[in-house]
C-alpha positions in Angstrom: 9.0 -0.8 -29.6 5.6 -0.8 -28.3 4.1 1.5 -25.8 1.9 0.4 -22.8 -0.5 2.4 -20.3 0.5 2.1 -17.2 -2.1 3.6 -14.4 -3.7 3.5 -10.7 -7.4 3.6 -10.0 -8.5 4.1 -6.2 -11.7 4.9 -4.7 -11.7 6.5 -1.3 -13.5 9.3 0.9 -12.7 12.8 -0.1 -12.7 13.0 4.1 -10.7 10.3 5.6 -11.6 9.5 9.2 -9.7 10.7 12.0 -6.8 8.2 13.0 -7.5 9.2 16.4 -11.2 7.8 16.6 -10.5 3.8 15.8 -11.4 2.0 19.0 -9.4 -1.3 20.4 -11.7 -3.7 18.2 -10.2 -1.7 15.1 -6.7 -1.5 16.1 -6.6 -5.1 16.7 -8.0 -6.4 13.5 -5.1 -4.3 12.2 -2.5 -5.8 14.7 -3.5 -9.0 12.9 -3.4 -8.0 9.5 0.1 -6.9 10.6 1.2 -9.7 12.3 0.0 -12.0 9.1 2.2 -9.9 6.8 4.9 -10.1 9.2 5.3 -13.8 9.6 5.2 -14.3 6.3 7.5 -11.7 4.9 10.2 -12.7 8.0 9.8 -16.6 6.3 9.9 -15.5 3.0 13.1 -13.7 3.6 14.7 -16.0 5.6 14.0 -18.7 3.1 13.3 -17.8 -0.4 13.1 -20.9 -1.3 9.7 -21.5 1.2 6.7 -23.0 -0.1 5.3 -19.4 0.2 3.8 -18.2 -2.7 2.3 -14.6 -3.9 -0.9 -15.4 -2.3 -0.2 -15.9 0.7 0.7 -11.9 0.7 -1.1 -8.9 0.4 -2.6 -8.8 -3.4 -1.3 -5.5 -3.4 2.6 -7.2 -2.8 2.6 -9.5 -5.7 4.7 -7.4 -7.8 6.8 -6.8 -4.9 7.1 -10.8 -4.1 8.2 -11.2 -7.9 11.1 -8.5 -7.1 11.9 -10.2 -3.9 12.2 -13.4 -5.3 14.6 -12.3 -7.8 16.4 -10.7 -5.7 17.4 -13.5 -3.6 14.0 -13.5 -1.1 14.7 -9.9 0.3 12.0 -7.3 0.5 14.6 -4.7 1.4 12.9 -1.1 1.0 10.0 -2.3 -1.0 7.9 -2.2 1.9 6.9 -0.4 5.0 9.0 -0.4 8.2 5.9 -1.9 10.2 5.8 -5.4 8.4 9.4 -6.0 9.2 10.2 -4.7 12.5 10.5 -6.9 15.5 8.7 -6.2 17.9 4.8 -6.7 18.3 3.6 -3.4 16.9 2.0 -0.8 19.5 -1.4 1.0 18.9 0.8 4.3 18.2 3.1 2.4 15.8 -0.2 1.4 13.5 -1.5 4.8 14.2 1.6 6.3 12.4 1.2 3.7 9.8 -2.4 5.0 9.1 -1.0 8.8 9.2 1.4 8.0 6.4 -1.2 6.3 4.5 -3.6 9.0 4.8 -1.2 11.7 4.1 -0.5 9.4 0.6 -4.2 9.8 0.2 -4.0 13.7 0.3 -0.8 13.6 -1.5 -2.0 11.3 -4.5 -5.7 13.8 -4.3 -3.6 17.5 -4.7 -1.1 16.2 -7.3 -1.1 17.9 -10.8 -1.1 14.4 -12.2 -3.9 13.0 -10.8 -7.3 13.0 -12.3 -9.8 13.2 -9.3 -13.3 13.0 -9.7 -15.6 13.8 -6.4 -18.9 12.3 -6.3 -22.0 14.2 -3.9 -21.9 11.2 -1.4 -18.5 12.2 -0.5 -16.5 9.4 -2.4 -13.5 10.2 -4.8 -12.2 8.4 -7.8 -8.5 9.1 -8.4 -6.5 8.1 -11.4 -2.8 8.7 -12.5 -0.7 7.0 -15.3 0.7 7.2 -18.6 2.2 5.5 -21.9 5.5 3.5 -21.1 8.4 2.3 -22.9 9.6 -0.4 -20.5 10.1 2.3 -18.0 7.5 3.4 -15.0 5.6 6.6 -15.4 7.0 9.4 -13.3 5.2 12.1 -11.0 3.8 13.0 -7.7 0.3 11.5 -7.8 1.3 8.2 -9.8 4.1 7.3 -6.9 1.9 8.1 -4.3 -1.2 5.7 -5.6 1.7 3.2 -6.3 2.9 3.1 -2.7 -0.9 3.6 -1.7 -2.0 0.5 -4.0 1.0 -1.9 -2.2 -0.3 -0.7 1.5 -1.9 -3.5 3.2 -4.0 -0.7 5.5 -5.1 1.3 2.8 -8.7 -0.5 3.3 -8.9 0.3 6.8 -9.5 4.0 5.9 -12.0 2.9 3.2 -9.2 3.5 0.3 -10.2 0.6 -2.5 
C-alpha cells in the first residue's frame, strides 16, 4: 500500500473585512452566485440523471458532485444550508454565510495543524495536510480549509 499527501493551500488576508461594510452592489453579486448554485444543485438532486455536469458547479464542489452522484444525486450535508433552502436568500442570511466562512478563516489560521505564513502586505498563506492511506487526514486546520476550499463565498472575503 502506497501513501499519498493529501493537503489545502489558501491565500487570504490576515484581516478579513468586516461583514458589516459590503454595500447592496456586493450583496447582490453574491445573491447571484447563490441563486446559480441553487438552481443547479435543486436540478441536480431532483434529477441525477440531468445533463448537469461538474462544471456547471462551483470548482470547489467537484468532489462533492462525484459523491452526490454516487449517491443517487443527493447533496445531503455536503453542503451549506444556503444553497438548498427555499426561499430567495435575505441580505442577513448571506451575511451569516460570510460569518461562518470567516470564522473557518480564523479557525483554519489558529489551528496547531496549520502551517501559516504572514507576509508584510498583510496577506497569509495557510497550509494543512498529511500522508494518507486511503483515508482523509484528520485535525482542526485541515477540516476547516476543507470546508473553506468547497465554499462558493470564500472569494468574496479575498480567501483564494
Amino acid at each position: 500500500m502506497s501513501a499519498n499527501m493529501i493537503g489545502y493551500i489558501l491565500v487570504g488576508p490576515q484581516r478579513l473585512r468586516e461583514v458589516a461594510s459590503f454595500n447592496t452592489y456586493e450583496l447582490e453579486a453574491m445573491r447571484q452566485a447563490v441563486e446559480r448554485v441553487r438552481t443547479n444543485v435543486l436540478e441536480f438532486e431532483q434529477n441525477p440523471e440531468s445533463e448537469l455536469t461538474e462544471d456547471d458547479f462551483p470548482d470547489e464542489w467537484h468532489n462533492l458532485v462525484e459523491d452526490a452522484s454516487e449517491c443517487e444525486g443527493s447533496f445531503a450535508g455536503l453542503i451549506p444550508d444556503l444553497f438548498r433552502q427555499a426561499s430567495e436568500p435575505t441580505d442577513q442570511d448571506i451575511r451569516d454565510e460570510l460569518d461562518r466562512v470567516a470564522d473557518l478563516w480564523h479557525s483554519a489560521r489558529m489551528a496547531p495543524d496549520t502551517m501559516t505564513r504572514s507576509f508584510n502586505d498583510g496577506t497569509d498563506i495557510l497550509a494543512a495536510g498529511d500522508m494518507s492511506y486511503g483515508d482523509e487526514p484528520i485535525g482542526p486546520g485541515y477540516e476547516a480549509m476543507r470546508s473553506l476550499d468547497q465554499h462558493p463565498l470564500m472569494s468574496f472575503l479575498g480567501i483564494r
